[in-house]
C-alpha positions in Angstrom: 0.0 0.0 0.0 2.5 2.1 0.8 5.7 2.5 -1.3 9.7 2.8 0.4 11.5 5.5 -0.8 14.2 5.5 -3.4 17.0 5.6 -0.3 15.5 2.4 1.3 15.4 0.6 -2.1 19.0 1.2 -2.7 20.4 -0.4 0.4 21.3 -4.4 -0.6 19.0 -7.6 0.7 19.1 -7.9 4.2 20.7 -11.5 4.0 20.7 -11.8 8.0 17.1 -12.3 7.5 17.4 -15.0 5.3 19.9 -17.0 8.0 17.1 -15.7 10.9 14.6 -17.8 9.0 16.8 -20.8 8.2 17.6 -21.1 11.9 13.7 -20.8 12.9 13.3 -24.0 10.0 15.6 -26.0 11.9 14.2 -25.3 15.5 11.2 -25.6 14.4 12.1 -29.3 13.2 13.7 -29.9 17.1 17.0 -29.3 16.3 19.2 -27.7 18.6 21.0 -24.5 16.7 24.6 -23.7 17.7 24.3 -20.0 16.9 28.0 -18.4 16.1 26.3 -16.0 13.8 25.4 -13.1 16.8 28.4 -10.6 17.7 26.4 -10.3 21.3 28.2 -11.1 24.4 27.1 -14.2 26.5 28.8 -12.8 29.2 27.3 -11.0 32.4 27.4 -7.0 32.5 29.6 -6.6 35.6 27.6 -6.7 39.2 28.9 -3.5 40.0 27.6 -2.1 37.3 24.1 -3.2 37.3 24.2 -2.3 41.1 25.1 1.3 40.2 22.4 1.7 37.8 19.6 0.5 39.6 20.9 2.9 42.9 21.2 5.6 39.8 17.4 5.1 38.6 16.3 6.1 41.5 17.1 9.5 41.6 14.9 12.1 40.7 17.4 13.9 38.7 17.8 11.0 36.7 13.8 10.6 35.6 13.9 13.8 33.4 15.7 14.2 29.9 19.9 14.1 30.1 22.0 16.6 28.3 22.9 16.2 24.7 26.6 15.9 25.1 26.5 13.7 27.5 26.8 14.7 31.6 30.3 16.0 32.5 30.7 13.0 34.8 30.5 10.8 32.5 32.6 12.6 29.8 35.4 13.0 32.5 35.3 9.6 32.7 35.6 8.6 29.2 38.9 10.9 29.2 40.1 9.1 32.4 39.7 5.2 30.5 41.6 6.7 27.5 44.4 8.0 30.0 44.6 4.8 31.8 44.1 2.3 28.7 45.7 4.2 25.7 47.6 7.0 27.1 45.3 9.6 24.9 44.6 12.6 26.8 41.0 14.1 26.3 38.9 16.8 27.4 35.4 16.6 28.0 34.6 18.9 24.9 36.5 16.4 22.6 33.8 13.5 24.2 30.1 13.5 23.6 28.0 10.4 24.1 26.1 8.1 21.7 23.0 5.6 22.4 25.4 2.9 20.7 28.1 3.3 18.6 25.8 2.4 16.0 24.0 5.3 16.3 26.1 7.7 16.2 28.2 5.9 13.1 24.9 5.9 11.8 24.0 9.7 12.0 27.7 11.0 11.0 27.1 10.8 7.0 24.0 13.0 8.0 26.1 16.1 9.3 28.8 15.8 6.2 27.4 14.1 3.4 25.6 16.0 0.5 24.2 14.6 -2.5 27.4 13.4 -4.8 29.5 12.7 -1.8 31.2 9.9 -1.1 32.3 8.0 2.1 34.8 5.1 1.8 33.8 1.9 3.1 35.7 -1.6 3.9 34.7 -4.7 2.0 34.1 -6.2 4.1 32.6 -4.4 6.5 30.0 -3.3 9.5 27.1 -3.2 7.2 26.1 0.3 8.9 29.0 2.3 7.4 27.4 1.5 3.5 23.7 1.4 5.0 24.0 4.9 6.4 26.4 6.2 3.5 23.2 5.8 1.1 20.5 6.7 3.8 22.1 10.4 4.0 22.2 10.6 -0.2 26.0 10.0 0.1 27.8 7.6 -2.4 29.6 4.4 -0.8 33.0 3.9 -2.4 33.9 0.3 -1.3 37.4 -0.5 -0.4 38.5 -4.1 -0.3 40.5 -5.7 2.9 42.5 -7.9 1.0 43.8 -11.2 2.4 47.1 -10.9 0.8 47.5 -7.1 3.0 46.2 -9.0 6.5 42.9 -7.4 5.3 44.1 -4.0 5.1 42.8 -1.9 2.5 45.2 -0.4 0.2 45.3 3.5 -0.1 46.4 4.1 -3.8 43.7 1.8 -4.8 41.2 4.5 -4.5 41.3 7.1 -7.2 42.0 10.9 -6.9 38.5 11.9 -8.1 36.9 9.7 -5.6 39.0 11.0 -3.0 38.7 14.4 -3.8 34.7 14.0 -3.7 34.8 11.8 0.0 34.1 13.3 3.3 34.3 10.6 5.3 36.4 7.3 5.6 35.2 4.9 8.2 37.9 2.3 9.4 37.4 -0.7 11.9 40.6 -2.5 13.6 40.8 -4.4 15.5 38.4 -5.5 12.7 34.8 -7.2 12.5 34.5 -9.5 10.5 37.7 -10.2 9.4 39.5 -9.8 13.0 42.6 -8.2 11.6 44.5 -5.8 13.9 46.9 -2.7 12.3 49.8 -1.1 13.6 51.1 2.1 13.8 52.4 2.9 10.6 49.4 2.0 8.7 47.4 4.5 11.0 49.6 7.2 10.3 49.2 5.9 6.7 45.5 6.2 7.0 45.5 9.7 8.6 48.0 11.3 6.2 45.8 10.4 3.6 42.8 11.9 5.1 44.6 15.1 6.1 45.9 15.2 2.7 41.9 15.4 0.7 40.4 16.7 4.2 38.3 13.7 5.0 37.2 12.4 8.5 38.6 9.7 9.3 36.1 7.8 11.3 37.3 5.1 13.7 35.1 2.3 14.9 36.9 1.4 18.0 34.8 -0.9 19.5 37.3 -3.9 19.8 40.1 -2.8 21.0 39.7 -3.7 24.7 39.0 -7.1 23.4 42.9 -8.4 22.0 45.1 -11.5 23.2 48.5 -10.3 22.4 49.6 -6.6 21.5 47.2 -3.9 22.7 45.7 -2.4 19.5 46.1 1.2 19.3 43.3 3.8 19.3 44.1 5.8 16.2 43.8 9.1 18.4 47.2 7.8 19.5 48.5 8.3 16.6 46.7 11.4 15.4 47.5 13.0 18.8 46.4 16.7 17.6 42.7 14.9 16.3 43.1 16.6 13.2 41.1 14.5 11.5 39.7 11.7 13.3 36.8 10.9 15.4 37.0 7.6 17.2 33.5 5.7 18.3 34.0 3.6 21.3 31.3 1.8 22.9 30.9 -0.4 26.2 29.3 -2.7 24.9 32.0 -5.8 24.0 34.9 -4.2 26.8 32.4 -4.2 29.4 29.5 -7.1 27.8 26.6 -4.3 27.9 25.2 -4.2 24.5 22.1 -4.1 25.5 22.3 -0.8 27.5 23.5 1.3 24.3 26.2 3.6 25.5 29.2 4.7 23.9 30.7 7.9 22.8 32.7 9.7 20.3 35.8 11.5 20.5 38.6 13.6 19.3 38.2 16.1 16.4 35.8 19.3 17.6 34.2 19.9 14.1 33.5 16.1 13.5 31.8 16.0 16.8 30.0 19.3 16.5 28.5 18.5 12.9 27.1 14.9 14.6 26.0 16.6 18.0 23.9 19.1 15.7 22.2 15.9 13.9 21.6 14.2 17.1 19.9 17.0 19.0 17.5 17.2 16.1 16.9 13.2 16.3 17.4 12.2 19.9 17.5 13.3 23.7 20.2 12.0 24.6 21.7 8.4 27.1 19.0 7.9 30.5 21.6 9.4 33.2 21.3 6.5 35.1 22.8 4.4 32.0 25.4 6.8 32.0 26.5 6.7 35.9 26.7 2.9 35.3 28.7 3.5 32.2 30.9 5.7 34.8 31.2 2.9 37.0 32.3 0.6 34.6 35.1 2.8 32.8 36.5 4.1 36.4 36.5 0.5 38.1 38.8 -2.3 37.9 40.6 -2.8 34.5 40.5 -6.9 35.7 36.9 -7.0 34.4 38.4 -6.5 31.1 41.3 -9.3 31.4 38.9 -11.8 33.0 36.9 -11.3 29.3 39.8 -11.7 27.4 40.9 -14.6 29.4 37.5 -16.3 28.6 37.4 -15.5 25.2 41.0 -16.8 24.5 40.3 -20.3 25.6 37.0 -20.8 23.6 39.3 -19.2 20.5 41.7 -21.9 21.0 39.1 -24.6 21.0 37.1 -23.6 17.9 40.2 -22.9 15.9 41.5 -26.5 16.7 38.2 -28.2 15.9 37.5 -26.0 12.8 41.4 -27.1 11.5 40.8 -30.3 12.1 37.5 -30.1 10.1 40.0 -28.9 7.1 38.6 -25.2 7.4 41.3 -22.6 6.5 41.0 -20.0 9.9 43.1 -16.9 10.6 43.9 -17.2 14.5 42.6 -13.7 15.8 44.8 -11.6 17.8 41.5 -9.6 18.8 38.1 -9.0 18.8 36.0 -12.1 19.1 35.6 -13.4 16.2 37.1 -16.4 14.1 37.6 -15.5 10.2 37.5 -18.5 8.3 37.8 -19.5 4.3 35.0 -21.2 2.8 36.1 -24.9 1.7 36.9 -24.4 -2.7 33.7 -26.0 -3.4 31.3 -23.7 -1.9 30.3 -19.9 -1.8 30.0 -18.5 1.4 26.2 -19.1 1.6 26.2 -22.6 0.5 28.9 -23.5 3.2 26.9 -21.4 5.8 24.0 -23.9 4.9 25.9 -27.0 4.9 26.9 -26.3 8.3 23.3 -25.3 9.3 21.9 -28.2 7.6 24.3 -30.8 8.5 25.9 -29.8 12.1 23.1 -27.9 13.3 25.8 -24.9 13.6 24.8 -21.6 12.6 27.7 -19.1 11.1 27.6 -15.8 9.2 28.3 -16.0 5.4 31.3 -13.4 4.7 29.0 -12.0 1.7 27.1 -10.4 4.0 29.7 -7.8 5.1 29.9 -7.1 1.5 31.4 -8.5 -1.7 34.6 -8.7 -0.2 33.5 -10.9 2.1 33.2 -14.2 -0.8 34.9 -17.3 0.0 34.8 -16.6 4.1 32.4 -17.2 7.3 32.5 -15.5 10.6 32.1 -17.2 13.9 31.3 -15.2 16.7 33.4 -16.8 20.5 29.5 -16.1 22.5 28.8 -19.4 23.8 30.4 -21.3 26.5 33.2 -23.7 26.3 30.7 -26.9 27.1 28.4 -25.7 24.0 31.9 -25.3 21.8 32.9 -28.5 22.5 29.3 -29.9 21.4 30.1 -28.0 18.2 33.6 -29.6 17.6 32.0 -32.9 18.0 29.6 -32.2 15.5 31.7 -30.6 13.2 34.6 -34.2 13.6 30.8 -36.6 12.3 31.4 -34.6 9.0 33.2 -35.5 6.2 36.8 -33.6 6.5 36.6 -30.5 3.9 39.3 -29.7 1.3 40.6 -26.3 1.2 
């Protein structure tokens, strides 16, 4: 009856809707789904954390709408974590706070893009970065995360003209899907480029707390002056509260104004009380974080070894939690997504659906438990061994 507009028609097929309704096939049939498919932490929000919201609902202050920006409080204690964790020094104008780091990746095209404009985008990628791109009239340039680079994409593949049109480049590491980390000289790589054609370089930061060798770097580390880069950070993987959406943006003053302006216009702002538990979880004890990485390492270690010994190709990830595998020669990454599905009962995301890019891979997410993991690796050792 009534008809999308042109911008919802030109975002691609929502393929996680497609694997939603395959998994509701099989448990409708009585099979029990292992579901690796869901970046959404299994583990507990911290028990000081939930404590200090519910104390926090209660106050009266609390009940009415929050600032914009975010309260001080809890700005002066985004700039405290980034002290402590990356040794980037903040102020609380350089901080405002986001419901989700979604949201606010979401709403940045908005502020900068007009129509003609492009933002670069990995391939593959967070689907948001594209989805957004074309919901604010702006034109996604894809770049490709090439396996051969350790999925890093490769400046001089994108051409002047492009770059002179882009206002935006949103970058991921560590990286979801693919799990790659980057060092320091490719970060300084990536800002030079951007300072070079004046384009923001938007950082999606939300896995760097989550690593099991070398701390990856915030790229405000790098581009110490924020002269062009706006990092997103969220709480929701260091601190396993995705479903509380908090987060915040930092570092360059114009990229922040630009998306404050969209977001007064489009929201009121994080429930206070959301936000003094977000303050108890960034000032508190940084073993919360270890104990997480700690877990996730050993169920990394035990899906790698059964997936190898299944003959699946995997890249051992050095953050983020996330296995990035190749899809046996013989399938595409939806066919091999099924097979698994069909034939193990396990549930994995095809690569495809990060984007073209993504061909020839599947992602498994590390969110169940090491006793459901091991029901998987039996599972996956009754199949027939795949040939790379």
């Amino acid at each position: 009856m009534f008809e999308l507009s042109d911008r919802l028609k030109a975002l691609p097929p929502y393929l996680f809707a497609e694997i939603d309704r395959m998994k509701a096939e099989k448990i409708k049939k009585g099979i029990k789904v292992i579901d690796f498919g869901v970046g959404d932490p299994d583990l507990p929000t911290p028990s000081h954390v939930v404590e200090a919201v519910c104390n926090a609902a209660k106050k009266v202050e609390n009940q009415k709408y929050p600032t914009y920006e975010g309260m001080q409080e809890f700005r002066n204690a985004v700039a405290a974590y980034y002290l402590r964790r990356k040794g980037v020094k903040l102020e609380a104008d350089e901080i405002i706070s986001l419901i989700g780091s979604k949201e606010g990746i979401a709403h940045l095209p908005f502020a900068f893009l007009n129509g003609g404009d492009y933002a670069i985008v990995p391939d593959p990628g967070y689907p948001v970065y594209y989805g957004a791109t074309v919901l604010a009239g702006g034109k996604p340039f894809p770049i490709k995360l090439e396996e051969e680079k350790g999925f890093l994409p490769d400046f001089d593949k994108i051409p002047p003209e492009i770059a002179r049109k882009a206002k935006i480049m949103f970058l991921n590491y560590p990286n979801n899907p693919t799990s790659a980390v980057c060092g320091k000289e490719f970060i300084k790589e990536a800002v030079d480029f951007c300072h070079d054609y004046r384009i923001i370089l938007a950082h999606d930061a939300a896995y760097t707390d989550v690593y099991f060798e070398e701390r990856p770097l915030s790229f405000l580390e790098i581009d110490s002056e924020f002269e062009v880069t706006l990092e997103f950070n969220s709480l929701s993987k260091t601190y396993n509260m995705t479903g509380w959406r908090i987060a915040f943006a930092a570092g360059n003053k114009d990229a922040l104004e630009g998306l404050l302006k969209v977001k007064t216009n489009v929201d009121s702002g994080v429930f206070q009380a959301i936000q003094e538990a977000a303050i108890a979880a960034l000032l508190g004890d940084d073993g919360v974080i270890e104990e997480n990485n700690k877990v996730y390492r050993e169920r990394r270690d035990l899906l790698v070894e059964g997936l190898r010994k299944a003959g699946i190709e995997v890249y051992v990830p050095k953050a983020t939690f996330y296995i990035w595998a190749k899809v046996p020669s013989e399938f595409d990454s939806m066919s091999f997504a099924k097979k698994l599905l069909d034939e193990a009962g396990i549930l994995a995301t095809p690569g495809v659906g990060f984007g073209d890019g993504g061909e020839g891979f599947i992602r498994f997410a590390l969110t169940k438990d090491i006793p459901v993991i091991k029901e998987a690796v039996e599972r996956l050792e009754k199949l027939e061994k795949f040939e790379g």
